[in-house]
Chimera marker file (.cmm) of the C-alpha trace (Angstrom):
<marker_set name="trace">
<marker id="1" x="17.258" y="-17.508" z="11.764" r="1" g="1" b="0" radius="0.5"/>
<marker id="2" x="16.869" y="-16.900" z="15.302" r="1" g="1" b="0" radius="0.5"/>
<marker id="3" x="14.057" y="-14.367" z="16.544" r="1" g="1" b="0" radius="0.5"/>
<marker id="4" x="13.662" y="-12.391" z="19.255" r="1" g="1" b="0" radius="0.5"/>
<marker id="5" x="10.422" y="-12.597" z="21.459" r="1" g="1" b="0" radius="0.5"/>
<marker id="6" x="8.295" y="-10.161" z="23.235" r="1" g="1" b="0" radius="0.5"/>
<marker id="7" x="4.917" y="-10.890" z="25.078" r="1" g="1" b="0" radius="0.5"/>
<marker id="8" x="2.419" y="-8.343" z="25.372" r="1" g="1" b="0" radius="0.5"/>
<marker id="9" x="-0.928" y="-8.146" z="26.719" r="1" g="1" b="0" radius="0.5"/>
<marker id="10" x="-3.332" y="-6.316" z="24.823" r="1" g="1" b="0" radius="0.5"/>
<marker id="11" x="-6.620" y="-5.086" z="24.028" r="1" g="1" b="0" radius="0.5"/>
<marker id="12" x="-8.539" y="-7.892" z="22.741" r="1" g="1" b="0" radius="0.5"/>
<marker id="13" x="-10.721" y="-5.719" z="20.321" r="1" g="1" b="0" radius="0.5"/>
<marker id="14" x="-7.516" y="-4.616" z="18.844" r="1" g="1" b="0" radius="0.5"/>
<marker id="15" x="-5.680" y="-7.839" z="18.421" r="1" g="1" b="0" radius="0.5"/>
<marker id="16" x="-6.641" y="-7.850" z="14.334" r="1" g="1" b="0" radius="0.5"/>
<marker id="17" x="-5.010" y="-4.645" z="14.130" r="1" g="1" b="0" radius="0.5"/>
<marker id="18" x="-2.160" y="-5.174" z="15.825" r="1" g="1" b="0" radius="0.5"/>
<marker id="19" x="-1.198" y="-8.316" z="13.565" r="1" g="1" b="0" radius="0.5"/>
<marker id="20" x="-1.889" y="-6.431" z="10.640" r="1" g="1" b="0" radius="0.5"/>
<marker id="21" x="0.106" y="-3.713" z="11.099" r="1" g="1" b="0" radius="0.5"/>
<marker id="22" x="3.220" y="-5.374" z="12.551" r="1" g="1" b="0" radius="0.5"/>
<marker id="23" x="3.423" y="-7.665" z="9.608" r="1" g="1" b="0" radius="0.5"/>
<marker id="24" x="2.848" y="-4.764" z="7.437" r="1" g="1" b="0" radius="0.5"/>
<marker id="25" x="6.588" y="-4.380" z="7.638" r="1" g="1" b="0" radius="0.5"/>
<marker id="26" x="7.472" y="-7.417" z="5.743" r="1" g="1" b="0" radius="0.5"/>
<marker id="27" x="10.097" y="-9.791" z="7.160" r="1" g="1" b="0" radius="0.5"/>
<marker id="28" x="10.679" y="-7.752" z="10.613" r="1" g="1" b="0" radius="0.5"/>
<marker id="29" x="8.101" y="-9.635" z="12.888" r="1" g="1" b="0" radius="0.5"/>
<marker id="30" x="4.852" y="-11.563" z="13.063" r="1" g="1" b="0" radius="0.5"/>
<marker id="31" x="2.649" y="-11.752" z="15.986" r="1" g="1" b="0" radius="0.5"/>
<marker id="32" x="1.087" y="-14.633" z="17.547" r="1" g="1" b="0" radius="0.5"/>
<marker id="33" x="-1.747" y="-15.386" z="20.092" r="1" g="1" b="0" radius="0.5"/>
<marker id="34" x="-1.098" y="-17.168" z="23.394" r="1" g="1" b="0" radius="0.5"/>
<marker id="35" x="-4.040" y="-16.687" z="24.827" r="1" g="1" b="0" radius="0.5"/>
<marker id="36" x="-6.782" y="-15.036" z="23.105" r="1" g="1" b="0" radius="0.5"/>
<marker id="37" x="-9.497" y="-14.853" z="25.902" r="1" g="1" b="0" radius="0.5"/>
<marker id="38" x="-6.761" y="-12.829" z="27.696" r="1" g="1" b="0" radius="0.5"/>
<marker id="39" x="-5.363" y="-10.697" z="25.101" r="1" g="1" b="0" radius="0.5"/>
<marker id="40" x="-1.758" y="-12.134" z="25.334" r="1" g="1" b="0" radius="0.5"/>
<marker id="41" x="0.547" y="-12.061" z="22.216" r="1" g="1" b="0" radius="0.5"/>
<marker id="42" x="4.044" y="-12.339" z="21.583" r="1" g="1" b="0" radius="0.5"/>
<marker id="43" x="5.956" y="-10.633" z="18.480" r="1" g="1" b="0" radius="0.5"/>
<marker id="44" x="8.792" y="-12.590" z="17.231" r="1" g="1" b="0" radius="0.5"/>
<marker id="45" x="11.034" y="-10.031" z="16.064" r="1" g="1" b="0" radius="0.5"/>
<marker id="46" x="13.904" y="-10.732" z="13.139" r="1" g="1" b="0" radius="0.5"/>
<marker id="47" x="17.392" y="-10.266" z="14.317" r="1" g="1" b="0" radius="0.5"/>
<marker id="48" x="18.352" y="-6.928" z="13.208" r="1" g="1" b="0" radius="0.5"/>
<marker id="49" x="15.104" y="-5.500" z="13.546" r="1" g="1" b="0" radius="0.5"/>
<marker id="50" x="14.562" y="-4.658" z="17.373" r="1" g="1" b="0" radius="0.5"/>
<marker id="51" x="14.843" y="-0.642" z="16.816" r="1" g="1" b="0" radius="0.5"/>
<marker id="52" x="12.192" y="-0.624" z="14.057" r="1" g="1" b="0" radius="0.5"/>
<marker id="53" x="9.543" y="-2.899" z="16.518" r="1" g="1" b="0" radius="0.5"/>
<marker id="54" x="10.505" y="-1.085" z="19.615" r="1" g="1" b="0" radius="0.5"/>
<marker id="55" x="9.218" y="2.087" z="17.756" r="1" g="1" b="0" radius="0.5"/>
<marker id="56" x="6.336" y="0.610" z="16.537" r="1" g="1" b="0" radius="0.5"/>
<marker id="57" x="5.590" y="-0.488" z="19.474" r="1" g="1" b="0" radius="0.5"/>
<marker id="58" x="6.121" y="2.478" z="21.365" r="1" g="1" b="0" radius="0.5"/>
<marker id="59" x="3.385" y="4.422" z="18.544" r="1" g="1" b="0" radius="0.5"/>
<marker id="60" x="0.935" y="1.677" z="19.004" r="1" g="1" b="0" radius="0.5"/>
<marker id="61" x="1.323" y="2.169" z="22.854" r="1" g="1" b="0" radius="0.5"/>
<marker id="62" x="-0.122" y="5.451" z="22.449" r="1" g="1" b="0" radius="0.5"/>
<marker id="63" x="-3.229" y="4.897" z="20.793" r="1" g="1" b="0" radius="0.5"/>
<marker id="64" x="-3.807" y="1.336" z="22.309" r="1" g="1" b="0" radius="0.5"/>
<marker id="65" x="-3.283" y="-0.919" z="25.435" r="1" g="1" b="0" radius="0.5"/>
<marker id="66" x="0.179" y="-2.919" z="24.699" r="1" g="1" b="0" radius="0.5"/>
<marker id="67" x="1.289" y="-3.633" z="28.154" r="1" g="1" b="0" radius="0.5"/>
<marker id="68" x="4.905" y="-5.887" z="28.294" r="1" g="1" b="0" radius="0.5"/>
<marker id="69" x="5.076" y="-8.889" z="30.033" r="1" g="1" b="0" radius="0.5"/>
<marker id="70" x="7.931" y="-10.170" z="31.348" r="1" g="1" b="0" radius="0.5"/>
<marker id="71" x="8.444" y="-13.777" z="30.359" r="1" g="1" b="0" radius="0.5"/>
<marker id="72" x="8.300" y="-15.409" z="34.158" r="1" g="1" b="0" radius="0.5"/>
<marker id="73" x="5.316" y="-13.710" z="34.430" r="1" g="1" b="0" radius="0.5"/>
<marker id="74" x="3.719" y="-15.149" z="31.353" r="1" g="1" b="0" radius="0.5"/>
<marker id="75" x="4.578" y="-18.547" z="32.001" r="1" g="1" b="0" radius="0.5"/>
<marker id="76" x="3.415" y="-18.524" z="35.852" r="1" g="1" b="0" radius="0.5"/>
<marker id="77" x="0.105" y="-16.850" z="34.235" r="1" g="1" b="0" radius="0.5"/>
<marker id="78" x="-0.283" y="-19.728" z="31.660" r="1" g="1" b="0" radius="0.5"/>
<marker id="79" x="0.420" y="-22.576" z="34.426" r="1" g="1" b="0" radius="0.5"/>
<marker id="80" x="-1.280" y="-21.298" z="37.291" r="1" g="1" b="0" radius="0.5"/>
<marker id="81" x="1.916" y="-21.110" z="39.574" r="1" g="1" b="0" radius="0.5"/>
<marker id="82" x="2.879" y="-19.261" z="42.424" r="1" g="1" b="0" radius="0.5"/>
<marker id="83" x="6.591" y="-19.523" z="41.774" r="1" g="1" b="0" radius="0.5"/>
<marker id="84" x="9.015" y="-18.955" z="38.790" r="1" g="1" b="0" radius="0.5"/>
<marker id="85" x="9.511" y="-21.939" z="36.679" r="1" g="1" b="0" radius="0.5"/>
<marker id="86" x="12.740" y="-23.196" z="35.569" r="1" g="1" b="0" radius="0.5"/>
<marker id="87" x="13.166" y="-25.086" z="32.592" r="1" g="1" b="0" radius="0.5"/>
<marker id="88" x="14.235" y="-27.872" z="34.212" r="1" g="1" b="0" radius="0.5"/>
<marker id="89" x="10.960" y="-27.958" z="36.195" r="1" g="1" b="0" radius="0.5"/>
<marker id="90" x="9.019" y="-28.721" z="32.760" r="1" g="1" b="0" radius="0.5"/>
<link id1="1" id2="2" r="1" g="1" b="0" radius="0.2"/>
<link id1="2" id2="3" r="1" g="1" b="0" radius="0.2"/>
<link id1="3" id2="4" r="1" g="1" b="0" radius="0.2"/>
<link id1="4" id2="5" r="1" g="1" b="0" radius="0.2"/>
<link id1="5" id2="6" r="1" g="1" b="0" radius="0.2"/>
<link id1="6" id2="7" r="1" g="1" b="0" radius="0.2"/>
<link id1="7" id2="8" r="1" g="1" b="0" radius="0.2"/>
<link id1="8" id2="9" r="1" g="1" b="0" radius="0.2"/>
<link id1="9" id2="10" r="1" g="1" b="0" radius="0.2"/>
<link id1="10" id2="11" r="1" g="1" b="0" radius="0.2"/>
<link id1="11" id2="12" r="1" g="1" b="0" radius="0.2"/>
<link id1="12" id2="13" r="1" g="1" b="0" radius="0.2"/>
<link id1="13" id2="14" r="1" g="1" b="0" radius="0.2"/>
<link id1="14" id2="15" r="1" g="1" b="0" radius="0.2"/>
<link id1="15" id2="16" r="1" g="1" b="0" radius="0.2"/>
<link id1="16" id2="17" r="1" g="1" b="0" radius="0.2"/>
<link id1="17" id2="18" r="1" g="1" b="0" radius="0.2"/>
<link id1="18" id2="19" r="1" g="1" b="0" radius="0.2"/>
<link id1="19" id2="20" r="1" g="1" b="0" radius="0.2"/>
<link id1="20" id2="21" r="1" g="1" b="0" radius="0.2"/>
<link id1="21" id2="22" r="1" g="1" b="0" radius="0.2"/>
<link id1="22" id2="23" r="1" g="1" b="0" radius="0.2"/>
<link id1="23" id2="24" r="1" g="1" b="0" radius="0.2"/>
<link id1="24" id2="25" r="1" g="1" b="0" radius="0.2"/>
<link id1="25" id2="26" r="1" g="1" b="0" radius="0.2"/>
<link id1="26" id2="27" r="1" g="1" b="0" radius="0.2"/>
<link id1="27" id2="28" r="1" g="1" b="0" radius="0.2"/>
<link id1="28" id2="29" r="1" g="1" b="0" radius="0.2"/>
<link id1="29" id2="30" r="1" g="1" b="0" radius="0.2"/>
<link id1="30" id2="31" r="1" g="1" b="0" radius="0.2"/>
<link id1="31" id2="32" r="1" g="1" b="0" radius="0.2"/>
<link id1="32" id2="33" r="1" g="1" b="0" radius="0.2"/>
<link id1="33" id2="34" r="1" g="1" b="0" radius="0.2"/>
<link id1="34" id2="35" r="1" g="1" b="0" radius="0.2"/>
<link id1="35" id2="36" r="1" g="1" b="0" radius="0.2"/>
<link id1="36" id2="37" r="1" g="1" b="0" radius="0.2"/>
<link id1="37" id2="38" r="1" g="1" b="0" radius="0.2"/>
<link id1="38" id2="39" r="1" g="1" b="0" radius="0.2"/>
<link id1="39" id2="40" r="1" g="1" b="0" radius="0.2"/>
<link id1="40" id2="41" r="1" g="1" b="0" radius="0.2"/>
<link id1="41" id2="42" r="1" g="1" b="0" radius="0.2"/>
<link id1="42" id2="43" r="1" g="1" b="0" radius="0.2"/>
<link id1="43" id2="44" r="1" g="1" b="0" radius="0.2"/>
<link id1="44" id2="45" r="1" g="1" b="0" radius="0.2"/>
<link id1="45" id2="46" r="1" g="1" b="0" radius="0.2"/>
<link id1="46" id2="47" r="1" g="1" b="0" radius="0.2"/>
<link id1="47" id2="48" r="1" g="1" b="0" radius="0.2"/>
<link id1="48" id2="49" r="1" g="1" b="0" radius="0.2"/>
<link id1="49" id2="50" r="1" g="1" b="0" radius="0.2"/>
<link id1="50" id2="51" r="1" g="1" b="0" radius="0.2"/>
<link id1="51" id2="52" r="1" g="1" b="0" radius="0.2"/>
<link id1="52" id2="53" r="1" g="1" b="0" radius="0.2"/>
<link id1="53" id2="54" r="1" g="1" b="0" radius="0.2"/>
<link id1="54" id2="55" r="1" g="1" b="0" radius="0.2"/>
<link id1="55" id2="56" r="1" g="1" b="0" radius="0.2"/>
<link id1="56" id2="57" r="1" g="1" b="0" radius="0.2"/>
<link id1="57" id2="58" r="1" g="1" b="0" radius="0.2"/>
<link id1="58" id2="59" r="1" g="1" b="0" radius="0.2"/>
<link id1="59" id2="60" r="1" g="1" b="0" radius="0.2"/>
<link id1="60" id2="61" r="1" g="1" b="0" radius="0.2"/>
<link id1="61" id2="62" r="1" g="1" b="0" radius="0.2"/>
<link id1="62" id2="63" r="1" g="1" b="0" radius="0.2"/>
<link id1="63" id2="64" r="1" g="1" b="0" radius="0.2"/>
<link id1="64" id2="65" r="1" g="1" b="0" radius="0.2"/>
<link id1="65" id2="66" r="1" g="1" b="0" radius="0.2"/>
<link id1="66" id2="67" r="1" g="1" b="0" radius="0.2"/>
<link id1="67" id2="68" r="1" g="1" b="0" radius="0.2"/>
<link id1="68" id2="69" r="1" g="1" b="0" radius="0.2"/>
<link id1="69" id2="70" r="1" g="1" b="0" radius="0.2"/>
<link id1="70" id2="71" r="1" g="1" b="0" radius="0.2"/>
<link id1="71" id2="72" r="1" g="1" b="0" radius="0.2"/>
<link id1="72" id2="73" r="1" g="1" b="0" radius="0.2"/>
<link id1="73" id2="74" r="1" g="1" b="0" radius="0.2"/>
<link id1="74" id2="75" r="1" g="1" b="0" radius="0.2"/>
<link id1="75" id2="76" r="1" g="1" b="0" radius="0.2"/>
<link id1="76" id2="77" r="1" g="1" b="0" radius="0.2"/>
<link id1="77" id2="78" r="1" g="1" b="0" radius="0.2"/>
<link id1="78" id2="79" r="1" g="1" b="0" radius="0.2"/>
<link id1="79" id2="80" r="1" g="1" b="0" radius="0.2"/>
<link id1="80" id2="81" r="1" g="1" b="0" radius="0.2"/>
<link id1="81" id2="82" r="1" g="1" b="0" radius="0.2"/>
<link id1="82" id2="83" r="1" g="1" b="0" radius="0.2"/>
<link id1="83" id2="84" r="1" g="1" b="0" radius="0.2"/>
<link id1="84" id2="85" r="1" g="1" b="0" radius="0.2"/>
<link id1="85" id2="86" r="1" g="1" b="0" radius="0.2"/>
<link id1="86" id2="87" r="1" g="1" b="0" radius="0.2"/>
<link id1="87" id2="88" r="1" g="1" b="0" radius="0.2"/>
<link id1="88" id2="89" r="1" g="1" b="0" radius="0.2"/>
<link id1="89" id2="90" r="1" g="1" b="0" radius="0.2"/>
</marker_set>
């Protein structure tokens, strides 16, 4: 099965609560931490399942800091760069 990533960057005093209640839903996503000290996770979403994370999502945006980050920007963030990176550059 083939999932569906999205990177946020987040409140770091809410990252336990985040996890929690995305994987609440059984078998529609999980959350992982890319960088802790920075608050960065990404939610790996099931196929089929976008709708019910994007409103999640959108309800935790409103009571906590879940700011979307595009996945250039990520990857520039976690190597330093000052320039996109293409795969073929890794």
């Amino acid at each position: 099965m083939k999932t569906v990533a999205y990177d946020y960057r987040v409140d770091r005093q809410q990252m336990a609560f985040i996890k929690f209640t995305i994987e609440a839903y059984e078998g529609v996503a999980i959350m992982s931490t890319l960088d802790s000290a920075a608050g960065i996770v990404r939610l790996s979403v099931a196929p089929g399942c976008e709708a019910v994370v994007e409103a999640l999502v959108g309800d935790l945006r409103r009571q906590i800091r879940m700011e979307p980050l595009p996945m250039d920007r990520l990857v520039l963030a976690a190597r330093g760069a000052s320039r996109p990176v293409c795969e073929k550059d890794r």
